[in-house]
C-alpha positions, 0 to 999 in steps of 0.5 A: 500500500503506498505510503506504508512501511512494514515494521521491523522488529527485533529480539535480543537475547542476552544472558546475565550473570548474578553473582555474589557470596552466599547470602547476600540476596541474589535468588531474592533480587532474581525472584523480585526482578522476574516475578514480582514477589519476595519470600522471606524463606530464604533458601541458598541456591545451589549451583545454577537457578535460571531466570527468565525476564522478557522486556518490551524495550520500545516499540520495535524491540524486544529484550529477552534476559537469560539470568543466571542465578549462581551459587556463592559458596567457595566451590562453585568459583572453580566451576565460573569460567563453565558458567560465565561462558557466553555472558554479555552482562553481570549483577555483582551483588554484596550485602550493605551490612556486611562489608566483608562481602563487598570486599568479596564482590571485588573478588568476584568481578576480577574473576568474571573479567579475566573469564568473559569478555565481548568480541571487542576484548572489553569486559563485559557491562556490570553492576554492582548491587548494594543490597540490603538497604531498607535495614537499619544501622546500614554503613554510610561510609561504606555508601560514600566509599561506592563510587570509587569502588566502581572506577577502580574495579571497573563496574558500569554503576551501583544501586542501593536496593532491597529486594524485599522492599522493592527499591531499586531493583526494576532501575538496576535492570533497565541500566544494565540492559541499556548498557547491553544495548549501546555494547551490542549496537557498537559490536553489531553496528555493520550488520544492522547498516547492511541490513537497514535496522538501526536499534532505537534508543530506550525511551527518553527518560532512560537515554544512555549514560556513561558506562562509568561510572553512574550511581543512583541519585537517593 
């Protein structure tokens, strides 16, 4: 019909990874992120739980997230480079009462950089979650300390969030996938003009920001 454009749609699939020690909260922050609830009968995963979260993106694309829930006790460290294996994101979670698992968060993403990396050799996009936050007596040293934690150990942002409040879990997603995007539209910038498609921008309030380092404005 003159006139008329047929619509170009497009589905990315990406999977994340969700890592962190044992307790900090990260089945807790999958199952608020995917199913909107919270269980207070915490139970630690053991070796991989999967999440899956579709998200209409705009209006001619849709993201589909594969999360990878993965067990933080000691010994499932050595199997990492197994599971990390095609990741184009990762949450790095610590419990914002107990900064010895901030220190264990630096551990963990220095293991994901040396494991996974893009095509371009950069490692990939990853935020840091301080979980935790609606608990009282929470560090606020430890809060002011976030920013620099993020440059020097090479994370795109940080949020404080509490899975079982819901602060900040739904904007920690949405950033870490707009950071998906801008790396998968610069790797995969050829084939779409080849091709025609141009990957839209998310919509206005959430346009593209330094990949670091952000952190939330409280």
């Amino acid at each position: 019909m003159a006139g008329s454009s047929a619509t170009l749609w497009m589905e990315k699939l990406f999977k994340v990874l969700v890592i962190g020690d044992q307790g900090v909260g990260k089945s807790s922050i999958v199952l608020r992120y995917v199913n909107k609830r919270f269980d207070e009968r915490y139970k630690a995963s053991i070796g991989v739980d999967f999440g899956l979260k579709t998200i209409e993106w705009d209006r001619q694309t849709v993201v589909r997230l594969q999360l990878w829930d993965i067990a933080g006790q000691e010994r499932f460290k050595k199997m990492s480079r197994v599971y990390y294996r095609g990741a184009m994101g990762a949450v790095v979670v610590f419990d914002m009462t107990n900064s010895s698992t901030l220190e264990a968060a630096a551990e963990w993403k220095q293991d994901l950089d040396s494991k996974v990396s893009l095509d371009s050799g950069r490692p990939v996009p990853a935020v840091l979650l301080a979980n935790k936050c609606d608990i009282i007596g929470r560090d606020r040293d430890l809060v002011s300390s976030l920013d620099g934690f993020c440059k020097d150990n090479s994370f795109a942002g940080w949020f404080e969030t509490s899975a079982k409040d819901n602060i900040n879990i739904d904007e920690a997603g949405a950033f870490l996938v707009k950071q998906m995007m801008l790396c998968d539209t610069s790797l995969s910038a050829e084939e779409y003009h080849r091709d025609v498609i141009k990957v839209s921008q998310a919509p206005e309030e959430s346009q593209s920001q330094s990949l670091c380092c952000w952190s939330p404005r409280l």
